[in-house]
N, C-alpha and C positions, 0 to 999 in steps of 0.2 A: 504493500500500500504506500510506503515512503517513498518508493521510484514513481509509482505513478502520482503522485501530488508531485512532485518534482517536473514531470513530463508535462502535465497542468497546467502547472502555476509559469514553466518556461515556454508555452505554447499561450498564453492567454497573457503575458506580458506582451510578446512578441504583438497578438491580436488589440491589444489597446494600445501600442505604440502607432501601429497602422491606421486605428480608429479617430487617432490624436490628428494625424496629420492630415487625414478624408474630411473632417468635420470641421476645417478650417479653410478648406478650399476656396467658400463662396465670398467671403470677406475681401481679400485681397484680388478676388476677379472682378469683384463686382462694375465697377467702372468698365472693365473693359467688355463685361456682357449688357450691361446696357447700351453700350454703344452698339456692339458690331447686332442687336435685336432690336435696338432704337425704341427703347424701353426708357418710362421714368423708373427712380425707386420705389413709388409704391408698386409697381406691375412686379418689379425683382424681389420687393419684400414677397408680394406673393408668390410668387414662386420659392420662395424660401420655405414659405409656410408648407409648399405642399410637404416637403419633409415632414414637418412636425404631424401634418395629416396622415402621414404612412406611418410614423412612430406612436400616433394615438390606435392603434391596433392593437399593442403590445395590451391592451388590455385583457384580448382573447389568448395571446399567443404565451400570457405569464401560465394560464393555465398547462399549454401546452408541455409548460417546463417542468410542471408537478409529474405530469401521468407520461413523458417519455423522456425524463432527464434533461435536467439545465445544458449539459457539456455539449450535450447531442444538437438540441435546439439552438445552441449560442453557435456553431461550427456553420449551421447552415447560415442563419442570418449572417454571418461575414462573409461566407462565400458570396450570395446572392449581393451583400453589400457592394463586395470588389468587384461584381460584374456590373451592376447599373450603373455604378459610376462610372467605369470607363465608358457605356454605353453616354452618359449624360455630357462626354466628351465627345462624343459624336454628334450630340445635337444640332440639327441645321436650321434649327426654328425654338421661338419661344415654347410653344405648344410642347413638343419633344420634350425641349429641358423640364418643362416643369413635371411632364411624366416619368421621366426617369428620374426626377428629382424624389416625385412621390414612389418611388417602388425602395430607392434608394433609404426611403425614411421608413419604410416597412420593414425591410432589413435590420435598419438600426434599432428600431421597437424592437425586435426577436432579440437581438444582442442584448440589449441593453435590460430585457426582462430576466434573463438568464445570466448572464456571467457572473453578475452578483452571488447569484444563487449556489453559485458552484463553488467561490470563494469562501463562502458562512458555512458550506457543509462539508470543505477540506479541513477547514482550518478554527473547527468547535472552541478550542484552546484560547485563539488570537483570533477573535475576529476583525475587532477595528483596525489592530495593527496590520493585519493579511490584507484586508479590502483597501486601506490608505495607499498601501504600499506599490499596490500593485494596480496603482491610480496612477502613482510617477509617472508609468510608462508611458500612460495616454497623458500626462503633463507632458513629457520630454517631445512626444510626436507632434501635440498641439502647440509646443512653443517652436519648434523649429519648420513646421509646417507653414507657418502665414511666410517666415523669412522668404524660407525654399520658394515658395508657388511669386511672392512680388518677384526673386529675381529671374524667374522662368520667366516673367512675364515683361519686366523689365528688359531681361537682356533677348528675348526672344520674339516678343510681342503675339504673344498666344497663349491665352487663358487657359485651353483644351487641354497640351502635354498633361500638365501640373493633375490634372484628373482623369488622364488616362495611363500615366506614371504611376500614381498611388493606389488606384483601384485596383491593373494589371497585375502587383507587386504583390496585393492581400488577395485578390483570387488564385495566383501561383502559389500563394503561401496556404493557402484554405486548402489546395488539392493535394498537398502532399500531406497537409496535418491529419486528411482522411484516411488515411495510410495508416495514421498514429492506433494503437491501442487505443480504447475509449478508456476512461475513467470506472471506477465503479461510485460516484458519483449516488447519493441515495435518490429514489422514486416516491416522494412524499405522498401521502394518502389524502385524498382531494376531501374536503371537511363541508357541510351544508351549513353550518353552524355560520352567522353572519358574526365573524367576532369582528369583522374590521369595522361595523356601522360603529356608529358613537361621537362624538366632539372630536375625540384625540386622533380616531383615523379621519376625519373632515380638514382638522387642520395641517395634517401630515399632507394632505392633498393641496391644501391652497398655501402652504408654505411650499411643494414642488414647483407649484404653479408657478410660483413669483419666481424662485429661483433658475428654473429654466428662462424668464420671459427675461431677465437678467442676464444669463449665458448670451442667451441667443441674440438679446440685443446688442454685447458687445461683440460678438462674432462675426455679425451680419453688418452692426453700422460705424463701430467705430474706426476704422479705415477709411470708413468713406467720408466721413463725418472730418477728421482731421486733415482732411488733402482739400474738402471742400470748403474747409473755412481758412486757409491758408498755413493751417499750426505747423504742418510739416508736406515732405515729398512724397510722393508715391512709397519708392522703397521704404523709408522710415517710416511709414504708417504700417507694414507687415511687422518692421520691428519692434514698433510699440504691440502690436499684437500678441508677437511672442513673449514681451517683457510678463504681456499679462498672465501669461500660462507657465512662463518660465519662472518667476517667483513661486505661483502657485504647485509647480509640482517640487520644488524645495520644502515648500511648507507641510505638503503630503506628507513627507517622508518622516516628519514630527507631529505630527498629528494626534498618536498616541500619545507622547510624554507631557503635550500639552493639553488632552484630554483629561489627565489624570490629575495636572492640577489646578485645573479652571472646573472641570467637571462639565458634565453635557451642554445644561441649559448655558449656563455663563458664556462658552463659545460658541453657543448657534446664534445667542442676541449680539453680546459684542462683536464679535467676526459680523453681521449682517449690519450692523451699525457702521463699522469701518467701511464698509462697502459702499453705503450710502456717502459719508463726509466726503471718501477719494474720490466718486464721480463727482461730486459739487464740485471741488475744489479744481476739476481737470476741465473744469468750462474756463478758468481762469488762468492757463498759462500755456504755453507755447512755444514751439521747440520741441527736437529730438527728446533732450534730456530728462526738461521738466516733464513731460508727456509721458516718460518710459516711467521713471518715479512712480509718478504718481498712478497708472495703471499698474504695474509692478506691486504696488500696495492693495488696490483693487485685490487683483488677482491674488495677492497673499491671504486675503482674507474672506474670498468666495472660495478656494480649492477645498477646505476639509468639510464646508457643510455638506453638499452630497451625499459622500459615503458614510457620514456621522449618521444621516436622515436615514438612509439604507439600514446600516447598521441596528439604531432602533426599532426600525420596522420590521427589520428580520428577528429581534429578539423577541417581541412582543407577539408577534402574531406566527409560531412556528407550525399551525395545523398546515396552513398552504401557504409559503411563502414566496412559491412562484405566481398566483395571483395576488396578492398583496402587492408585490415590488410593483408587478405589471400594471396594476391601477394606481402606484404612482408615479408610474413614468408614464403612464397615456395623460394622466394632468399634468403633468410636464410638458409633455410635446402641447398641450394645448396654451401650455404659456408660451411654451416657443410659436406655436402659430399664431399669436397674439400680438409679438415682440415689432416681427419686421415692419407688416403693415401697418401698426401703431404708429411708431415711431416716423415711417413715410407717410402717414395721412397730415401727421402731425407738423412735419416739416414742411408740407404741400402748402399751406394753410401759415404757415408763419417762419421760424427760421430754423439754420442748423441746431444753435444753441439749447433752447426751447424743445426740441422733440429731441435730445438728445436727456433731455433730463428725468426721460421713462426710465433711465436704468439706475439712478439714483436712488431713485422714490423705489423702484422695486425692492431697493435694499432695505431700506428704511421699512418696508410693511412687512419683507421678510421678521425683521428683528421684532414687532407687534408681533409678529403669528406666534414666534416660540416664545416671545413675554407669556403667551396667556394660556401656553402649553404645560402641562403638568408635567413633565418628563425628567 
């Protein structure tokens, strides 16, 4: 059993390094897909959204994790991942993209309801520490991914490579992990029993909410958002990108020792308060450096609530904790489908500044939700 959590845990790093760098693609293309689609950004916000539309599936597909294995389910949704995305580099039309956009986000629902799962049922012992940990990876992918894909695009001037490079790369890698030994990975017993209704899982849900509609809005607009109010270039708005992930998956990696002594609640409100001040204060300064800063702090203080949220949710509700995750990651994706369009109705209507300040206030209601959480 130790060889195989080791074959696991090395294959499912590998799988959220991959996922770090897919999931950052659209930020630093954006400009260049509205151009060559002759699209504003709200049409691109929506299409952004279709993603979260295909990841609000994961609601049926957490179950699937219960009754035929997380390992199993999570293998497929990255292959299928690697392959729409490449496919969504082929797009020769808005229409296209946003479908392979949305198949793309279906994919990432199955992952993203399972992997979890497989992690809290390796590693019973350590679980916040296993789950943080093995977060880094999709940190190190999503902070050197925005770099990678601006200078693909800078020095190439073709938004396509950058996602059909990274897709290509996790479907090659998905067909040979099928080769792998499976896990034995336990087959939870699906429960009738509604333990997740209640306050506590209502707000677990509208705290995903926010925090996804947060992600998503920094992924999707803050690149576009700094080049278009002249704070920085092209290339250094993927790098402010990556500061934000780059911090954040440092801060993974402690997650535990700072768990232990702030305790749950203390770092899901404070960390969700920091989150709020660093967007306010990123309205008001300019330049590579101060921009990196000050996102870099962001990003320090969004990285551990996820898998913290995870984490409780897996402890709390262990009857089915493949549909549990998966219904809070379909409210997830429904804040990420909320994010983009938001934010571009928002801007349509008044300025950069102003619609960039959804991702602030998302912090801030974050930290409300787990004020009035008992946990």
């Amino acid at each position: 059993m130790a060889e195989s959590r080791r074959v696991v845990l090395f294959t499912l790093s590998v799988d959220l390094f991959m996922w770090g760098l897919i999931c950052n693609l659209f930020g630093p293309s954006c400009l260049k897909i509205m151009d060559e689609f002759k699209i504003d950004f709200a049409l691109a916000g929506i299409a952004v959204t279709a993603m979260s539309i295909g990841g609000m599936f994961s609601v049926f597909i957490g179950r699937l994790a219960d009754k035929y294995g997380a390992y199993n389910v999570s293998r497929i949704g990255l292959l299928s991942m690697g392959f729409f995305t490449v496919l969504t580099g082929f797009s020769n039309g808005y229409i296209m993209f946003f479908l392979f956009s949305f198949l793309t986000g279906i994919s990432i629902g199955a992952f993203q309801s399972s992997f979890n799962q497989v992690i809290l049922d390796l590693y019973p012992e350590a679980k916040i520490k296993m789950l943080t940990l093995t977060q880094v990876f999709f940190g190190v992918g999503a902070t050197i991914g925005p770099t990678i894909t601006a200078s693909i695009i800078s020095g190439l001037n073709d938004w396509r490579l950058a996602y059909m490079l990274f897709g290509g790369v996790l479907a090659a890698f998905m067909v040979f992990q099928f080769f792998l030994k499976s896990t034995s990975t336990s087959k939870l017993t699906l429960s009738d029993e509604r333990e997740e209704s209640g306050h506590f899982f209502f707000m677990l849900l509208i705290g995903i909410f926010l925090l996804f509609l947060f992600g998503t809005g920094v992924n999707s607009w803050l690149p576009t958002y700094v080049v278009k109010t002249g704070k920085t270039s092209y290339l250094e708005s993927g790098v402010i990108l990556s500061c934000f992930w780059g911090v954040g998956t440092v801060m993974r990696g402690l997650v535990g020792k700072v768990v232990d002594k702030m305790g749950e609640k203390r770092l899901l409100v404070s960390f969700s308060l920091l989150c709020f001040i660093s967007g306010v204060i990123s309205l008001y300064v300019s330049g590579l450096i101060p921009n990196a800063i000050i996102w870099g702090i962001a990003g320090l203080a969004f990285a551990p609530i996820y898998p913290l949220v995870i984490a409780i949710a897996y402890n709390k509700y262990r009857r089915s904790p493949g549909k549990i995750i998966g219904r809070l990651v379909a409210s997830g994706n429904i804040g990420g489908l909320a994010a983009a369009p938001l934010i571009g109705v928002i801007n349509g209507i008044s300025d950069p500044n102003i619609a960039t300040l959804v991702i602030p206030l998302s912090g801030l209601a974050i930290a409300i939700v787990f004020l009035r959480m008992k946990i």
